[in-house]
C-alpha positions as CSV (number, residue, x, y, z in Angstrom):
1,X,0.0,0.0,0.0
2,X,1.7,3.3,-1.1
3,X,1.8,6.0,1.6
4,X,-0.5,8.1,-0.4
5,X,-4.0,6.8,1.1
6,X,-2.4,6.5,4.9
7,X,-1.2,10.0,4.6
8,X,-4.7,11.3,3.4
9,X,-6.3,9.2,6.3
10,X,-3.9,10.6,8.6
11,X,-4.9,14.0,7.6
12,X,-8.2,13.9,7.3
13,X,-8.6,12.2,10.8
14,X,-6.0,15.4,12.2
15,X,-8.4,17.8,10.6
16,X,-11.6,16.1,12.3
17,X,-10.0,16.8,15.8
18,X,-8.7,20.1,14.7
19,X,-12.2,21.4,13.3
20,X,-14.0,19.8,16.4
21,X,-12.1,21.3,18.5
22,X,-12.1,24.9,17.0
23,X,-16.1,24.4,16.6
24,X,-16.8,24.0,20.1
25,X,-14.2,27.0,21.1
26,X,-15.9,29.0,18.6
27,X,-19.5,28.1,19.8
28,X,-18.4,29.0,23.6
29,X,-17.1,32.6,22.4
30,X,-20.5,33.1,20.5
31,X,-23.0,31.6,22.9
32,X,-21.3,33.3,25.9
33,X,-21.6,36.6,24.2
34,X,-25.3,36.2,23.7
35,X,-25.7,35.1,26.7
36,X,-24.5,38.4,27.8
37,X,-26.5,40.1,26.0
38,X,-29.5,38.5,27.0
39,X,-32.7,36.5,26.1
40,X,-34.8,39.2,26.6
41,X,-32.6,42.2,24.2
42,X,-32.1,39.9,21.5
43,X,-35.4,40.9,20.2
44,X,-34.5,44.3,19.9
45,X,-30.6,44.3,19.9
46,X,-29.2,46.1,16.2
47,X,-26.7,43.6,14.8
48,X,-23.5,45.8,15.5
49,X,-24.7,44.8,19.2
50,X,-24.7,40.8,17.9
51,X,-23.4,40.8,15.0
52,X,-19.9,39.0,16.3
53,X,-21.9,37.2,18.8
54,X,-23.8,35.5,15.9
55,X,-20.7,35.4,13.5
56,X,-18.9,33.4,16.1
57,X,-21.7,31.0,16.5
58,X,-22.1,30.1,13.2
59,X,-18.3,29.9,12.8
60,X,-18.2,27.4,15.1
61,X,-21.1,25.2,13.2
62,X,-19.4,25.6,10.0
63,X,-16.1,24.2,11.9
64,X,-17.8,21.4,13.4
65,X,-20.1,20.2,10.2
66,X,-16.8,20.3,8.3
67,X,-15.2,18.3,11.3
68,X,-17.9,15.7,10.1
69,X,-17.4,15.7,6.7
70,X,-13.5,14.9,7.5
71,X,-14.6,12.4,10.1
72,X,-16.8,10.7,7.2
73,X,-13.6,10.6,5.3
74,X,-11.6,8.7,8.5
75,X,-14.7,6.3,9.0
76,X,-14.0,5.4,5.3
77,X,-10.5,3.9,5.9
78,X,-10.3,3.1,9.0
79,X,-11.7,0.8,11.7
80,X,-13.9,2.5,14.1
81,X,-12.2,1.0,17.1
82,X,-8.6,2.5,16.5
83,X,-10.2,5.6,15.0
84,X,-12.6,6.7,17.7
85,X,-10.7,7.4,20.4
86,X,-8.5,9.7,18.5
87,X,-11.3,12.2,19.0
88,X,-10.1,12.2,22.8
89,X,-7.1,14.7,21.4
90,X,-9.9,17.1,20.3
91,X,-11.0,17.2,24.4
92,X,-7.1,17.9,24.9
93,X,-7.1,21.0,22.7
94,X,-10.5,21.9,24.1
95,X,-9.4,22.4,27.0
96,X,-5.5,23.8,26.6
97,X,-7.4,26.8,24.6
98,X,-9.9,27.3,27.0
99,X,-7.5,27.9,29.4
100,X,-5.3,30.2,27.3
101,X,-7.6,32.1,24.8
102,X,-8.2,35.2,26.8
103,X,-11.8,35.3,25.1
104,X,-13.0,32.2,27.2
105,X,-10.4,32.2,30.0
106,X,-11.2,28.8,32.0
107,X,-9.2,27.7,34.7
108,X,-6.6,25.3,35.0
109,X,-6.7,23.1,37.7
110,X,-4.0,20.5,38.0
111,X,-6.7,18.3,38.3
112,X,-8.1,19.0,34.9
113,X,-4.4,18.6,33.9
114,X,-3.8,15.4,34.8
115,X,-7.2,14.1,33.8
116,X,-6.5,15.4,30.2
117,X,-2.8,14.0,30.6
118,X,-4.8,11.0,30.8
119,X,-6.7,11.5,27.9
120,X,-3.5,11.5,26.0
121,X,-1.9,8.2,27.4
122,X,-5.7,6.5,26.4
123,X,-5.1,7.5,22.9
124,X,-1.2,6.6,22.8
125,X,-2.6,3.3,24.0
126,X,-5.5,2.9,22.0
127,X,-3.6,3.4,18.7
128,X,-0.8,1.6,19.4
129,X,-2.2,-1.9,19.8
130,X,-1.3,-4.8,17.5
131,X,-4.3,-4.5,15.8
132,X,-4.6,-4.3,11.5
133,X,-5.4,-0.1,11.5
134,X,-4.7,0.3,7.8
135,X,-6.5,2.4,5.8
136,X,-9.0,0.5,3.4
């Protein structure tokens, strides 16, 4: 098997997590800044007031229906069981740029570090078992 199809698997799976992930930071901005604004002025807010609230939002759809598309492509070649849990890594980013994007600002508790430390060592596990993960 030439490393042309496991390269494009590789890829498409990376940009699955990567689009996840940016979808749900994106969604957070928005929905938090409508949420500020509140149920009750969005009614009568003008869109300069939620205008980037709304752009966010639907930024971070686009990001995630695209993350499907690519995770359509991955389901294609690979087994679900040594797929699947790659979508752990997405979690991972999730929650190192929630914790450093000054627009959402979570804490970081070591806690939550280890847990997602965790995350990482499941993955790492999970793909390298013995099992046949090449791409159809």
């Amino acid at each position: 098997m030439s490393a042309r199809p496991r390269s494009f698997g590789l890829a498409a799976l990376a940009t699955s997590i990567v689009l996840s992930a940016a979808g749900q930071l994106a969604m957070k901005v928005g929905m938090g800044d409508l949420h500020r604004i509140g149920i009750g002025e969005l009614a009568n807010a003008d869109w300069a007031a939620i205008g980037p609230a709304v752009s966010w939002t639907m930024l971070g759809v686009a990001s995630y229906g695209a993350s499907m598309i690519a995770w359509l492509l991955v389901l294609a070649r690979y087994p679900l069981s040594y797929a699947y849990p790659f979508l752990g890594m997405s979690y991972v980013l999730v929650y190192a740029a929630a914790t450093q994007w000054s627009a959402l600002a979570e804490p970081s508790t070591p806690l939550r570090a280890f847990g997602t430390l965790l995350v990482v060592a499941g993955v790492v596990l999970v793909s390298s078992t013995g099992e046949d993960r090449t791409p159809a």
